[in-house]
N, C-alpha and C positions, 0 to 999 in steps of 0.2 A: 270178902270179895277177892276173888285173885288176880294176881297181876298177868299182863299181857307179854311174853316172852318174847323179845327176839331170833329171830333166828339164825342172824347174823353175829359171830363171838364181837365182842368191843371190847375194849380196855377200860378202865376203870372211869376213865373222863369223859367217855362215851362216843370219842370216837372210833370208829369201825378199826379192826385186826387186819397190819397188811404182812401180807406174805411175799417174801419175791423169789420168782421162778426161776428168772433170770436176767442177767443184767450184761448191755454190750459194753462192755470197761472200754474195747477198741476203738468204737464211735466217740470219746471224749476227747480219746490219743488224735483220731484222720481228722474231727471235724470241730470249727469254732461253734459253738451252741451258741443260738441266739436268742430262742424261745424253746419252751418245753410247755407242751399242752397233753392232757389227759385225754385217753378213748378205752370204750370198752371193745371186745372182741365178739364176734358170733362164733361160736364155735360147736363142735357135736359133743353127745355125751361120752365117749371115750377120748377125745381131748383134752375133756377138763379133770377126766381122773388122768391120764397121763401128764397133764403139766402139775397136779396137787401131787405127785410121785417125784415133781423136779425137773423130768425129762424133754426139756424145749431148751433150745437155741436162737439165738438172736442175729450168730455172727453170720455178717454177706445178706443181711435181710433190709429191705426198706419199702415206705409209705409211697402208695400215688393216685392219684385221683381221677379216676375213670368215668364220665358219664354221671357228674354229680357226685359220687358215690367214693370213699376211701378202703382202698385196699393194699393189706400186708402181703409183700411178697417175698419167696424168700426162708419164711421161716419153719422149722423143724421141729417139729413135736415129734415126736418118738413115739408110734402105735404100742397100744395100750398091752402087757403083757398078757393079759387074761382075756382081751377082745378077742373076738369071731371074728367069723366074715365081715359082718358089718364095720370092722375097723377102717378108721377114716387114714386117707392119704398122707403122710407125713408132709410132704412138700408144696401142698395145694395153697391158693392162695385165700387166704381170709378175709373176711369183712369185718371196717373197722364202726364203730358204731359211733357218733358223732354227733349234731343238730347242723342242718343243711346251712345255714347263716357259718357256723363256725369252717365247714368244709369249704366253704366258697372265700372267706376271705383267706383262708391258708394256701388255695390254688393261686390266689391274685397274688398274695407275697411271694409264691415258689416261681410264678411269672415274670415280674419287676425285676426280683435282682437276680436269679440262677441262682434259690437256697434248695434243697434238698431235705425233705423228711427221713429223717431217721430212728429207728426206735432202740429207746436207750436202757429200757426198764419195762419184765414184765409179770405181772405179779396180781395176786389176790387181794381184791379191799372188799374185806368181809365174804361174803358168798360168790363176791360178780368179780371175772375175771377183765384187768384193765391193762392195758399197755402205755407209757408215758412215750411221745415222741419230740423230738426236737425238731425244729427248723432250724436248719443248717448250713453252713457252707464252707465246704473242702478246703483241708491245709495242704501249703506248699512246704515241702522237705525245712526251709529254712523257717517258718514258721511256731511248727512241730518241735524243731531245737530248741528255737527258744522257749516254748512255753515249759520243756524243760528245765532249762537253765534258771527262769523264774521262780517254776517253783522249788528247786532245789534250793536255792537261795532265802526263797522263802522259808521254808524246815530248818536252814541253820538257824536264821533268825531267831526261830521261835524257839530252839534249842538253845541259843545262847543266852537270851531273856528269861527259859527256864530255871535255867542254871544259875543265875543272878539273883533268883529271888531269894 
């Protein structure tokens, strides 16, 4: 009898292969992360071979929630080299795909305190393309310094304790 393939690659432990398309390093730098929750993307078929190519951008992009509904804005997929006409808009806004209970309580927390959604990571797990975003909320100049100076401090640390052992 034979077995039933996957069709999703996995790793040996059987969880799902992730790939990342791209990642906003900037958004860790401007913004304190508070939470980081997972969403998948709607997207068309020359999107998802343009972003499996690498070609998306994250920077100057964020999450908001419209009518129920979560959408990316902002971001830049690069039309697909070998697409036709039918090639989709690189700047258009996206649908983020979610459960309506999760999207409502992330609109009540961006309501309560002024956090902001930002997407920090965006990448393939297994076939379905996902974006990771943060709830957030913006650093001030002196802030930003310090988490600097932390973690530099931090890195000698651990260099010095290297060195010791």
């Amino acid at each position: 009898m034979a077995k039933a393939v996957s069709s999703a690659p996995s790793a040996k432990d059987g969880k799902p292969h992730i790939k990342v398309v791209a990642d906003n390093r900037r958004a860790r730098h401007e913004y304190e992360i508070i939470e980081v929750v997972e969403a998948g993307i709607e997207l068309s078929g020359t999107e998802v071979k343009s972003m499996r190519m690498g070609r998306a951008n994250l920077s100057d992009s964020f999450a908001r929630v419209d009518n129920g509904e979560l959408w990316l804005h902002n971001c830049n997929i690069s039309p697909y080299d070998h697409g036709n006409r039918f090639n989709h808009e690189p700047m258009r806004k996206r649908r983020l795909l979610m459960h309506k209970r999760e999207i409502l309580k992330l609109k009540q927390r961006m309501n309560e305190k002024g956090l902001t959604l930002v997407p920090l990571k965006l990448f393939f797990k297994g076939n379905w393309a996902k974006i990771d975003l943060a709830l957030a909320k913006g650093r001030q100049l002196y802030d930003k310094r310090e988490a600097i100076a932390k973690k530099d401090s931090n890195r000698q640390i651990e260099r010095l304790m290297k060195r010791d052992r």
